[in-house]
N, C-alpha and C positions, 0 to 999 in steps of 0.2 A: 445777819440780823436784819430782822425788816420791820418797816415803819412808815403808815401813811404820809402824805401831807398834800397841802390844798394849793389852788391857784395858779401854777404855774405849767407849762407845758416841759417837756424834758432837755430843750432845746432851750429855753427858757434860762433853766436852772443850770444846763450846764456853762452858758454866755453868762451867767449871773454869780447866782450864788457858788458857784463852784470856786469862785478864787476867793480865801481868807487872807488877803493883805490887810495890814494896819500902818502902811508909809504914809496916810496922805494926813496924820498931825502933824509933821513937820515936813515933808517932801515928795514927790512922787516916785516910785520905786521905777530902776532902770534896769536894763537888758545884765546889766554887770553887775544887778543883786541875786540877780536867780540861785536857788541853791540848788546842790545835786538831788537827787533822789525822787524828780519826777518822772518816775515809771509807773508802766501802769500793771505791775509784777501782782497786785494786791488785790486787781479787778475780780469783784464776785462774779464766781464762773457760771454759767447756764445752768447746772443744778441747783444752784441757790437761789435765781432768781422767780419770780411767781411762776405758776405751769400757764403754758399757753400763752405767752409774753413775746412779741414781735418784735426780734432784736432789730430792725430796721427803725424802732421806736425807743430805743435803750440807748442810754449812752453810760461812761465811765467817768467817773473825774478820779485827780487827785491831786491833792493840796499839802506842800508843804510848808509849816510856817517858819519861816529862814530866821528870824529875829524879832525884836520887839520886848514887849513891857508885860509883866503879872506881876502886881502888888496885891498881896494879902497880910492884914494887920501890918506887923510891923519888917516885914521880908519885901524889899523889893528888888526885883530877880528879872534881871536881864536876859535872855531869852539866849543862849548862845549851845543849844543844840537845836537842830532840827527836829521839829514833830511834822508827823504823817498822817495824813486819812484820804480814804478812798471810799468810797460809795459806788454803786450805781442806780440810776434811778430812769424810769420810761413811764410811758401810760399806755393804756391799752386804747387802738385808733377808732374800734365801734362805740366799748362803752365811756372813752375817757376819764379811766377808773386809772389815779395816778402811782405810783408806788417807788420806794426807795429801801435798797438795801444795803448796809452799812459794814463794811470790814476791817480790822484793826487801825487802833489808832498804836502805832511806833513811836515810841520815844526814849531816847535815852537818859540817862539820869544827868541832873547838873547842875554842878556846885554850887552850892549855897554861899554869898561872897558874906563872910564876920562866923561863920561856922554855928559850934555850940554857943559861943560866949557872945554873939552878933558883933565880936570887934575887927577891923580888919588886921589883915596879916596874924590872928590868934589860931589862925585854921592851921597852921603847918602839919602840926602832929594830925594822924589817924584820926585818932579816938577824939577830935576837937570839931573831926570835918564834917557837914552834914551835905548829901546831895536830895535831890527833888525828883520825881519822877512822875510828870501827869498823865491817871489813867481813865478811862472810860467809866462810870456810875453807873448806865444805861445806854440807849441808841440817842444820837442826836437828835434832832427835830430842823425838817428844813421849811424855813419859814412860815412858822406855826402860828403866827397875829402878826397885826398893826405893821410897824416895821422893822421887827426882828428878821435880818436875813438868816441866822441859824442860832440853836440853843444847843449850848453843850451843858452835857452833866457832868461834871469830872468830881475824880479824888484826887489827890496828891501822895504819892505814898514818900515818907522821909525817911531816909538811908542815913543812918550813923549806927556802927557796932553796939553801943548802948541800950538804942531804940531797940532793936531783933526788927525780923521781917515784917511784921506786918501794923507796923505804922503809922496810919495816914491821917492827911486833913480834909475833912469831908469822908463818904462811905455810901456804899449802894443808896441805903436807905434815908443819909442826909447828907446828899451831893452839893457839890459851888455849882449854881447856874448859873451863867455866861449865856443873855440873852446879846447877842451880838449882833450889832448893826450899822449902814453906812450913813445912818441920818444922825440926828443931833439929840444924845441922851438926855436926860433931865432925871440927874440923881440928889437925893437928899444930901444936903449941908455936911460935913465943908467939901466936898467935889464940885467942883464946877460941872459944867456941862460943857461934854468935847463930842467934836463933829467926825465922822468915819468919812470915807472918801468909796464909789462903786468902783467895779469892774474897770482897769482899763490894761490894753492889749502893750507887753512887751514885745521881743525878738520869740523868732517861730511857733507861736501860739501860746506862748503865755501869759496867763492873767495876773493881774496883778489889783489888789483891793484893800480898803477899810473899813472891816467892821470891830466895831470899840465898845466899852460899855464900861462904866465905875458906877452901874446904879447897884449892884451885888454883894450878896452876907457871904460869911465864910465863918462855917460850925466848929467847934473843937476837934481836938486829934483825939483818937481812940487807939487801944490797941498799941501805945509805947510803951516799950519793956512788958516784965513779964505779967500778964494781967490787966496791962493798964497803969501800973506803977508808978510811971512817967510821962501818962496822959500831961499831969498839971506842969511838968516840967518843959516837954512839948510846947505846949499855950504857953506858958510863960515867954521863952523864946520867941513866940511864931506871933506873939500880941493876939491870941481867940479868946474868944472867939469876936470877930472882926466883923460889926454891923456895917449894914449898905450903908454909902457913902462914903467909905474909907480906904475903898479896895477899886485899881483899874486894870482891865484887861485890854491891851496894845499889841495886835500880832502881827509883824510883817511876814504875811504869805504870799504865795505861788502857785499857780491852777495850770494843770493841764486837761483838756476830755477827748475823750472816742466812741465814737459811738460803737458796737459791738459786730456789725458785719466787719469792720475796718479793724479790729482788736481778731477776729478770726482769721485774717490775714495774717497776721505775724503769732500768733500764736494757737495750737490746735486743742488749749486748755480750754479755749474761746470759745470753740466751734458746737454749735448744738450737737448734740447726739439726736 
């Protein structure tokens, strides 16, 4: 998936916005938070990237976010799987024409702590438990205005027997966006305004950052049970649909990048044809 964005060089973005930490509201994240799973297994291979692209001007990131905070309505959900993204993103060295391209976001599903009935320890049974799953609405955007360092669009898709497959909070066409940033939000009443923390370097090249944001709505479920059936049961649960102000996004992530001559060293998936 590909997608413009402005201002920055790739060298830039990769020392920058490439690490999604959310440790610095309460601590700076160390070498003995990093989680597993930064490989660069997911790098968009050289057919995917623009024709005519100077991998010696390309690099790779990838970001996982190890822990942290998503509140929506009335769910607040402690981050205790790992989610993934990888990008690559270069500019071209005549015209400075920038570009980024985007490859799965990985995540597992993860428990919902009060279940169907949002009380604790009522989750035992199955049919009581609900899990989360955040997935992509569209391509990111890296640093698209002011000082958002990246904008996600996500859905949420909610897992319990009852619901069936397919549904979510939020949806292609009416996504949660997560303007995320390391500077100091300014969200509507009653949120306060909380500060993210940039970029800073853990053990063997990992990044480590804060970007936050509680200034963001969060649209009703679609698509629960058969029909829609249990859209309202959904919301009712989940407190939607959930004006800005009420909702914060808290990630503790981890960055690693490579640039793409150095990615074709270790792997020949890498290597221009």
């Amino acid at each position: 998936m590909r997608a413009p964005f402005r201002r920055f060089t790739a060298a830039a973005l990769g020392a920058g916005l490439a690490a999604l930490a959310l440790t610095g509201l309460t601590r700076s994240a160390s070498a003995d938070d990093i989680p597993p799973g930064l490989d660069f297994g997911d790098c968009p291979t050289p057919d995917q990237l623009p024709a005519g692209y100077d991998p010696a001007f390309a690099l790779c990131t990838v970001t996982v976010i190890g822990g942290g905070e998503l509140k929506i309505g009335s769910i607040d959900q402690t981050i205790t799987q790992p989610i993934k993204m990888t990008w690559a993103n270069g500019y071209d060295p005549v015209t400075l024409e920038q570009w980024a391209v985007f490859g799965p976001m990985r995540a597992e599903p993860q428990r919902v702590k009060g279940g169907v009935l949002g009380i604790d320890g009522s989750d035992f049974i199955p049919l009581l438990q609900i899990s989360a799953q955040p997935q992509l609405a569209a391509d990111p955007e890296l640093s698209p205005e002011g000082a958002v360092a990246l904008r996600l669009k996500l859905k949420i898709k909610t897992i319990n027997p009852l619901l069936g497959d397919t549904c979510f909070i939020g949806s292609d066409a009416d996504p949660i966006v997560l303007n995320l940033t390391y500077a100091t939000t300014d969200p509507p009443p009653p949120n306060k305004p909380i500060t993210g923390t940039g970029p800073h370097v853990l053990d063997n090249g990992v990044l480590a950052s804060t970007p936050v944001d509680n200034a963001f709505a969060v649209p009703r479920s679609s698509g629960c049970g058969w029909n829609g059936i249990l859209n309202g049961i959904a919301d009712f649960r989940a407190g939607l649909p959930s004006p800005a102000g009420t909702n914060t996004a808290v990630f503790e992530s981890y960055s690693k990048y490579q640039n793409y001559p150095s990615l074709a060293k270790t792997s020949a998936k890498y290597r221009a044809k």
